[in-house]
Wavefront OBJ file of the C-alpha trace (Angstrom):
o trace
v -9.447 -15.063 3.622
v -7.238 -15.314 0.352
v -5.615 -12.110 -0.840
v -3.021 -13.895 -3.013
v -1.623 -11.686 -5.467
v -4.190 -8.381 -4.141
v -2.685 -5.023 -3.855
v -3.782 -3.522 -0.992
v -3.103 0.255 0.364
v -3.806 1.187 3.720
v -3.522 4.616 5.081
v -2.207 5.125 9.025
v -0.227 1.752 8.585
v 2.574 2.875 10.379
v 0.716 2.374 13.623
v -2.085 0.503 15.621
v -5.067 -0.807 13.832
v -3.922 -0.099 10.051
v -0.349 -1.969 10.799
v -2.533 -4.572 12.434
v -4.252 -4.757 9.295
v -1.118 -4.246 6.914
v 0.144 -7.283 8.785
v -3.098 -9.642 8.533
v -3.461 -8.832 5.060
v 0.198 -9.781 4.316
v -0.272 -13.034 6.162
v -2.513 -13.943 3.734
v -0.762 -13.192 0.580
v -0.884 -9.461 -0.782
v 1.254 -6.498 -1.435
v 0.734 -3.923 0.909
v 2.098 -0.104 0.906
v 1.220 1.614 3.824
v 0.987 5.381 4.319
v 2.170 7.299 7.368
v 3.120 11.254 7.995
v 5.766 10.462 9.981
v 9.324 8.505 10.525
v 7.567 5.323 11.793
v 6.539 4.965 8.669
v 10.189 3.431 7.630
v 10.003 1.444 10.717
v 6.951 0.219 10.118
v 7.987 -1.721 6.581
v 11.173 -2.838 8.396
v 8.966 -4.990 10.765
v 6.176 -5.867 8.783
v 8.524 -6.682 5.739
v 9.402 -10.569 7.633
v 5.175 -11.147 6.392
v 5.698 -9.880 2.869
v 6.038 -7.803 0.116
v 5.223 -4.313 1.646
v 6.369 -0.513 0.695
v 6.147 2.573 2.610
v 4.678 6.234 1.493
v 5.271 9.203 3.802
v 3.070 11.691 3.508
v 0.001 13.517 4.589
v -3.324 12.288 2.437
v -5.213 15.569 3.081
v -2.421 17.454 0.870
v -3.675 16.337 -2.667
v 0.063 16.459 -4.150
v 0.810 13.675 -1.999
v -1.699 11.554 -3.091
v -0.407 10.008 -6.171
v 1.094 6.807 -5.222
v 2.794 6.019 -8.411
v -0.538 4.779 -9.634
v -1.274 3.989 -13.612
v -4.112 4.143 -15.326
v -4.433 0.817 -17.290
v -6.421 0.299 -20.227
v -8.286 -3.525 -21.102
v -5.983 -5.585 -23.284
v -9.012 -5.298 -25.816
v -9.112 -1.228 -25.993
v -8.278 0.352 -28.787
v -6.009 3.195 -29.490
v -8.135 6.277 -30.613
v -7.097 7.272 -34.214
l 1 2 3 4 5 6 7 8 9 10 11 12 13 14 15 16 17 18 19 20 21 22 23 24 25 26 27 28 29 30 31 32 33 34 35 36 37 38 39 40 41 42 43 44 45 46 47 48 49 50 51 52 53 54 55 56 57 58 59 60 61 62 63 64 65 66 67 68 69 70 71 72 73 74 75 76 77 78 79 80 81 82 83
């Protein structure tokens, strides 16, 4: 599979199947931030960082202030403004 370019986010990447996954997904091309509750998390993007461009979030997902990952909201190039 091609993910060149993708931005992918995978929760419980610090560990097991999801840093299994953060590092397939890597492998073949995308950006990957992982989330973890814990200190592995930091370890975690120091070992999968030799695959690619990854970042780590620590936090809990079932706290909802935690669960803005520095996400935008983009508009089309073709919307307009509102007057």
């Amino acid at each position: 599979m091609e993910f060149q370019g993708q931005n992918i986010l995978i929760t419980g990447g610090n560990s097991g199947i999801g840093k299994s996954a953060a590092a397939a997904f890597l492998k073949a091309g995308a950006k990957v931030k992982i989330i973890g509750r814990d200190e592995k998390t930091a370890d975690a993007v120091g070992e999968l960082s030799f695959f690619g461009a990854v970042r780590g979030l620590c936090g809990d997902i079932r706290r909802p202030e935690n669960c803005r990952f520095g996400a935008r909201k983009r508009r089309p190039k073709t919307a307009r403004r509102p007057r």
